[in-house]
C-alpha positions in Angstrom: -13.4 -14.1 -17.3 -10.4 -13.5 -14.3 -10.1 -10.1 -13.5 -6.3 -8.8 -14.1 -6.2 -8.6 -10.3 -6.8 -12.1 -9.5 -4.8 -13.5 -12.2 -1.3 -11.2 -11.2 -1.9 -12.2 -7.3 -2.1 -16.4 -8.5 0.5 -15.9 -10.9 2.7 -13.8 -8.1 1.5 -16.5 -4.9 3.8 -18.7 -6.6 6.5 -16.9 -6.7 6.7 -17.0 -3.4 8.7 -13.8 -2.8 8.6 -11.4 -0.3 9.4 -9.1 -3.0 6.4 -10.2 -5.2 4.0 -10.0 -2.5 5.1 -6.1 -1.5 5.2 -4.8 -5.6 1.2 -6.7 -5.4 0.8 -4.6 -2.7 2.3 -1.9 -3.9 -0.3 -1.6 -6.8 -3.4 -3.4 -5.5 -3.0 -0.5 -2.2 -5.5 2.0 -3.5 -8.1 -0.3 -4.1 -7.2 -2.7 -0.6 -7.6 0.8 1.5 -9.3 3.2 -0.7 -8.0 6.4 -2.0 -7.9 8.4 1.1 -5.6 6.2 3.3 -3.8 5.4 -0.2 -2.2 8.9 -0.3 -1.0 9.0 3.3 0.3 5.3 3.6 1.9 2.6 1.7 3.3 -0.9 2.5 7.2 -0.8 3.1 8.0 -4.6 3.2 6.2 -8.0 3.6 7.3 -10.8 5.2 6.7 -13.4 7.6 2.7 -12.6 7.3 3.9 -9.0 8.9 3.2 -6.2 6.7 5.1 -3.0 7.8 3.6 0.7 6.4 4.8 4.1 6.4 2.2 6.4 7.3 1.9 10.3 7.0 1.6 11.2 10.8 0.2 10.2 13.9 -3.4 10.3 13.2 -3.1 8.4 9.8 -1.3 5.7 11.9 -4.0 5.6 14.7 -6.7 4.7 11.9 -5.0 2.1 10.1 -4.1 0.9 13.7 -7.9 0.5 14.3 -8.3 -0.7 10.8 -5.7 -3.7 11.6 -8.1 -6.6 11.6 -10.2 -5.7 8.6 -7.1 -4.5 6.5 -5.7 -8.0 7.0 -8.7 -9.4 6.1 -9.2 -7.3 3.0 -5.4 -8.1 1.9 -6.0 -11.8 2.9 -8.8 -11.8 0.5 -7.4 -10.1 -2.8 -4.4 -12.2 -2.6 -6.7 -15.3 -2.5 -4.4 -16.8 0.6 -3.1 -15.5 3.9 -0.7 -13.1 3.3 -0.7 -10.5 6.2 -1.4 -11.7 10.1 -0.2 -8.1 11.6 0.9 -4.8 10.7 3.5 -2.7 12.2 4.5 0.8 11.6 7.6 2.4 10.8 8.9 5.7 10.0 9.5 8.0 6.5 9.0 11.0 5.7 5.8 12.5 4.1 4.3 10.7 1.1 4.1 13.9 -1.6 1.9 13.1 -4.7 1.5 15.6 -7.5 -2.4 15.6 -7.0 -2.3 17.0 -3.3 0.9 19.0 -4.1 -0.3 22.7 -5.0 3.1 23.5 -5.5 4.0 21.1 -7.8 5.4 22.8 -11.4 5.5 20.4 -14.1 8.0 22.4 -16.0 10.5 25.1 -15.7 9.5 28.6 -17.2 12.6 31.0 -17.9 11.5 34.8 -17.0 12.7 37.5 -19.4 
């Protein structure tokens, strides 16, 4: 049996839209990268085998930099075809995600 993975990336390789390829990306990130990176970077746009990613900071970027080969390799592979040739960077603010946000407040209390 397929796993769901391999399945949605055929069924979206046809498609054969920029759009299709970065919502694949999108959801197959975490497990491309791994968690860690996962939380402090995500793909912005896809096209013309250049995948562009925001990254939390400076240091985040200068790991994925070194990472660049192997990333495009691990992409590459889960897609089943060559997606991604480079990667370039470009700027957003800070990715936020209820898990590493303390802060966060899930609801509203009133005080008496």
């Amino acid at each position: 049996m397929e796993r769901a993975g391999e399945i949605l990336s055929s069924a979206l390789r046809r498609l054969k839209s920029p759009d299709a390829a970065l919502a694949w990306l999108s959801s197959a990130w975490p497990s491309i990268v791994g968690k860690s990176l996962a939380m402090h970077s995500r793909p912005a746009r896809c096209t013309a085998g250049r995948l562009e990613l925001t990254a939390d900071g400076t240091p985040w970027q200068q790991q994925l930099q070194i990472m660049e080969q192997e990333l495009c390799a691990r992409i590459n592979r889960a897609w089943g075809a060559s997606l991604v040739r480079e990667l370039r960077f470009v700027s957003a603010r800070p990715i936020a995600t209820r898990e590493a946000d303390n802060e966060h407040t899930p609801f509203i209390r009133r005080r008496r």
